[in-house]
N, C-alpha and C positions, 0 to 999 in steps of 0.2 A: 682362567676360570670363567670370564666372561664367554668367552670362544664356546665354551661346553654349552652356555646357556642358549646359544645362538642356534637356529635350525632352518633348512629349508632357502625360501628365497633371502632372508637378512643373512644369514653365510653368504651366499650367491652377490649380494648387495654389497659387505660388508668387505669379499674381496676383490669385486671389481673397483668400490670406491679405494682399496689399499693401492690397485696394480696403476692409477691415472697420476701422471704425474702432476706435481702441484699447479703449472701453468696450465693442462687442463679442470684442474679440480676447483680455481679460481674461475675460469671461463663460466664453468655449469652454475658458480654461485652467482656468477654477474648474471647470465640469462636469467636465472630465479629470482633475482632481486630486478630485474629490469620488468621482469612477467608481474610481479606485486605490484609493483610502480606504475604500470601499466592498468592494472587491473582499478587500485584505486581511484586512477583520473578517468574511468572512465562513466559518462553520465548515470544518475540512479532513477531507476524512476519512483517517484513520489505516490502515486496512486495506479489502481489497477493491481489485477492479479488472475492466474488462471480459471477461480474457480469463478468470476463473475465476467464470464466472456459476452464481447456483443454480439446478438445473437437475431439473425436476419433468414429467415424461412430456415431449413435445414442449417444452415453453415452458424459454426459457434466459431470466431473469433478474436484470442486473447488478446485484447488490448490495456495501453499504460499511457500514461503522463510523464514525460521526465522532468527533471528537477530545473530543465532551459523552458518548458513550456511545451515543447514538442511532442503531437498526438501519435503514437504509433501502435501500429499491430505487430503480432508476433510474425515470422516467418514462417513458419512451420500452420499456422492458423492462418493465412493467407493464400498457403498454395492449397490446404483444405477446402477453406472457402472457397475457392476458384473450381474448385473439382480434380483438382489434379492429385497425383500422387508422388512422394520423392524417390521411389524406384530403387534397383538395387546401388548399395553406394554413390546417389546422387543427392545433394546437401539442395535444401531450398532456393539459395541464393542462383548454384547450378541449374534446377530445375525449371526456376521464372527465363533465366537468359535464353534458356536452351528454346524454352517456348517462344519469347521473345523474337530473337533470331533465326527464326522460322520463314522460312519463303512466303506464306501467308500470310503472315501479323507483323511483320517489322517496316512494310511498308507503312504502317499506323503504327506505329511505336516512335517517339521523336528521341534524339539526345538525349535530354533531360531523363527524362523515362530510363534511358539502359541503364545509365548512370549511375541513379537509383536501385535498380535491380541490382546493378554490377554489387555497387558496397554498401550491403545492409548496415544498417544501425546495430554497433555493438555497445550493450547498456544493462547494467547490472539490477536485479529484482529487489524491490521493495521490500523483500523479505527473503533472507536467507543469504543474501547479497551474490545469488549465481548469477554465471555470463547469459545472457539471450541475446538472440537478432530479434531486429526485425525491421519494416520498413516506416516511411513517414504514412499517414489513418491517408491521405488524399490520392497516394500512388493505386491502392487500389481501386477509386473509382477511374483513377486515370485510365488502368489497365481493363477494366468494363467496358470505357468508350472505346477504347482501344480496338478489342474484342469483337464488335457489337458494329464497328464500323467494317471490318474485314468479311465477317459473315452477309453484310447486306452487299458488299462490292462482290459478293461470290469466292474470295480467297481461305475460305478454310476448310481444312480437311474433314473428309466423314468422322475420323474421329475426335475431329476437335468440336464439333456442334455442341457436345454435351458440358463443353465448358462455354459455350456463346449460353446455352440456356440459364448456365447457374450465375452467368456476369447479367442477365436478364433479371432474371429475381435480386441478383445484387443491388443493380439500378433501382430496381421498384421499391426495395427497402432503402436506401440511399432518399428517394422522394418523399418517402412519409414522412422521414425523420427530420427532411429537411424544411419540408414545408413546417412545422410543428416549430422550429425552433424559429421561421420568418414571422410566424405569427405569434410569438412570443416578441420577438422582437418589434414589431410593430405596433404591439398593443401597450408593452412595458412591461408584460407580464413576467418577461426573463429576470427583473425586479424584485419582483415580488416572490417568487418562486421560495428563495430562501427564507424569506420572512414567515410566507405560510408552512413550512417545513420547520421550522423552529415552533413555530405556535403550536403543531401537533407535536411537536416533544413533548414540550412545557405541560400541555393539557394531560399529557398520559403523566407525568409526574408528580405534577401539583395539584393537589385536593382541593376541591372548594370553598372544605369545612375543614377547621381545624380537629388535629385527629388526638387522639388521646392518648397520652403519653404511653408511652412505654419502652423499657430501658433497650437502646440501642448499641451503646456503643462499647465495646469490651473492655473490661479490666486491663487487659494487656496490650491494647492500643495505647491506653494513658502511662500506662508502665513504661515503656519503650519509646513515647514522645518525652518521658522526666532524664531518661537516659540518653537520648540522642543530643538532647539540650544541654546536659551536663547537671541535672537537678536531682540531689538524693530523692531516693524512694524507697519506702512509701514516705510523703512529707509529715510536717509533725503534727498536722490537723489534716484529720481523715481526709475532709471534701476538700481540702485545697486544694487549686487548680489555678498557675498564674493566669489571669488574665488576656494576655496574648495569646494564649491558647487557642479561643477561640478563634484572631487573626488566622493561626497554621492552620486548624482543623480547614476554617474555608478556602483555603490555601490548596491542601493535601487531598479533602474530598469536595466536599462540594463544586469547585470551581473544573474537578476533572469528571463529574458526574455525569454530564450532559450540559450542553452548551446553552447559554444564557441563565441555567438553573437558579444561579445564586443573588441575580441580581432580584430575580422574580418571586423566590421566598422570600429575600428582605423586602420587596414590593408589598408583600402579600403579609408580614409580619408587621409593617408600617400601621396595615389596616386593623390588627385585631386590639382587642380591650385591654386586653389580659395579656402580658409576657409569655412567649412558648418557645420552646425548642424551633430549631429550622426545620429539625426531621418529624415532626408534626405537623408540617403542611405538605408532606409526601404523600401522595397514594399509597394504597394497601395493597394495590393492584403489581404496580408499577415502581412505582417510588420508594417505598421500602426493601424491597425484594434486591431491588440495585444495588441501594444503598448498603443491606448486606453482603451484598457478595462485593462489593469493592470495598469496604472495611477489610474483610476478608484478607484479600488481596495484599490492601495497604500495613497489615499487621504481620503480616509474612515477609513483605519487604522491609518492614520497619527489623525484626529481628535478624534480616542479612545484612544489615548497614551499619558501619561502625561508627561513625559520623552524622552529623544530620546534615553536610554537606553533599556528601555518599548517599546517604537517602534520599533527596531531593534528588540526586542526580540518575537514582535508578528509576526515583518516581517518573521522570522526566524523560527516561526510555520506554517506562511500559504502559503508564498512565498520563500523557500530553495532557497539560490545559488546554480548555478551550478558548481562544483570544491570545490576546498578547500580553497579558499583564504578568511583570515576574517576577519568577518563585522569591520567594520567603526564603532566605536565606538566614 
């Protein structure tokens, strides 16, 4: 009966997997189990992504962070930015060597370099967890000077000029960038940078003035924090609300709101006459607006969690604290 249900390529599938004897049917599970195994040791990168490529005259290339600290560009976004193209059935990796080992530019190409070229960085996205290459961010300035040195010796082909010019623009973007980050460094300011970036958080967040109340927080956030905890509901006095409550709530939201947020309301709540809410020193701009749509959020995940263990732990994939301080268990 199952057989009837079957059509097309899973029949096709269904009796090739019958006709392989079991020491090969074993082999294919060990290669798939070795290809997972494979797959998970290989580095992640932590930040970066396609849609925020570095981006230097014309050429946008995808760059990432991996989770060892290593800068790297994509492959595919480096032979771009070079000017090149990967041609019919030829892979990036092929494409750099093939230039590389060229009569004209490999007298300027050292070991190290082919090396590089030879075996890109195989290292899994920040999201979605697919495979990418790509190379260490410094090889391609290597492969600039590289470039850049063969054309003034007279060894590069007529058609290769038009990638001497685009490692030309590369260089000149390379300089800006780099003089910018010396004189950060020499003044301290690479210091401060973060400090003042946090301040313009804070300021889009935090009101001046204390803002006047109004009800924020849903019925069925507090419903769903009585349940996660294990506390009937509704309790036996309407406004009940244990106490530690408000511990999770800055726990859950504020503390994943925007960074530094929470210490800066209680800063800012220290100051005033009168007892108020946190979410009364939000802007109306800014601060509330957020502050909605991550309740939101958090009420949505509160009703998929069956635990408040489970909750936290989902909190904690899609809503990160800011800092190190941990969850509220």
């Amino acid at each position: 009966m199952q057989d009837d249900l079957l059509s097309g390529k899973a029949v096709g599938g269904k009796a090739r997997a019958a006709s392989l004897s079991p020491e090969r049917r074993k082999e294919i599970s060990d290669r798939a189990l070795e290809s997972k195994r494979e797959l998970a040791n290989l580095p992640k990168a932590t930040h970066g992504s396609a849609d925020h490529p570095l981006r230097i005259g014309d050429a946008e290339i995808p760059c990432y962070v991996l989770e060892d600290g290593t800068r790297v560009l994509s492959q595919r976004g480096m032979v771009a930015g070079l000017g090149m193209t990967y041609g019919s059935g030829q892979g990036g990796a092929d494409r750099l060597t093939g230039f590389a080992v060229g009569k004209g530019i490999s007298p300027f190409i050292n070991n190290e370099m082919m090396l590089l070229i030879q075996n890109p960085i195989r290292f899994r996205h920040n999201s979605g967890g697919g495979v990418a290459f790509g190379y260490p961010a410094t090889l391609l300035a290597d492969i600039c000077d590289a470039v850049l040195e063969a054309r003034k010796a007279g060894k590069l082909q007529k058609q290769q000029e038009h990638i001497a010019h685009q490692a030309e623009v590369l260089v000149r973007g390379f300089a800006r960038v780099g003089i910018i980050a010396l004189v950060d460094e020499a003044t301290g300011y690479q210091r401060d940078r973060e400090r003042n970036a946090l301040a313009k958080i804070l300021e889009a967040f935090v009101a001046k003035e204390l803002q006047p109340y109004v009800k924020t927080f849903p019925a069925d956030y507090y419903e769903n924090l009585f349940r996660l905890r294990g506390l009937p509901y509704p309790p036996e006095k309407a406004q009940y609300k244990p106490q530690y409550f408000g511990v999770l709530t800055n726990d859950v939201v504020y503390e994943r709101l925007a960074p530094g947020l929470l210490k800066e309301l209680k800063n800012q709540a220290a100051k005033d006459e009168k007892k108020a809410r946190l979410h009364q020193r939000l802007t109306s701009e800014v601060g509330h607006p957020k502050l909605r749509e991550h309740l939101a959020s958090v009420v949505t995940i509160m009703k998929l969690s069956s635990t408040y263990p489970d909750f936290i732990q989902k909190m904690d994939a899609i809503h990160p604290k800011y800092g190190d301080t941990k969850s509220l268990l």
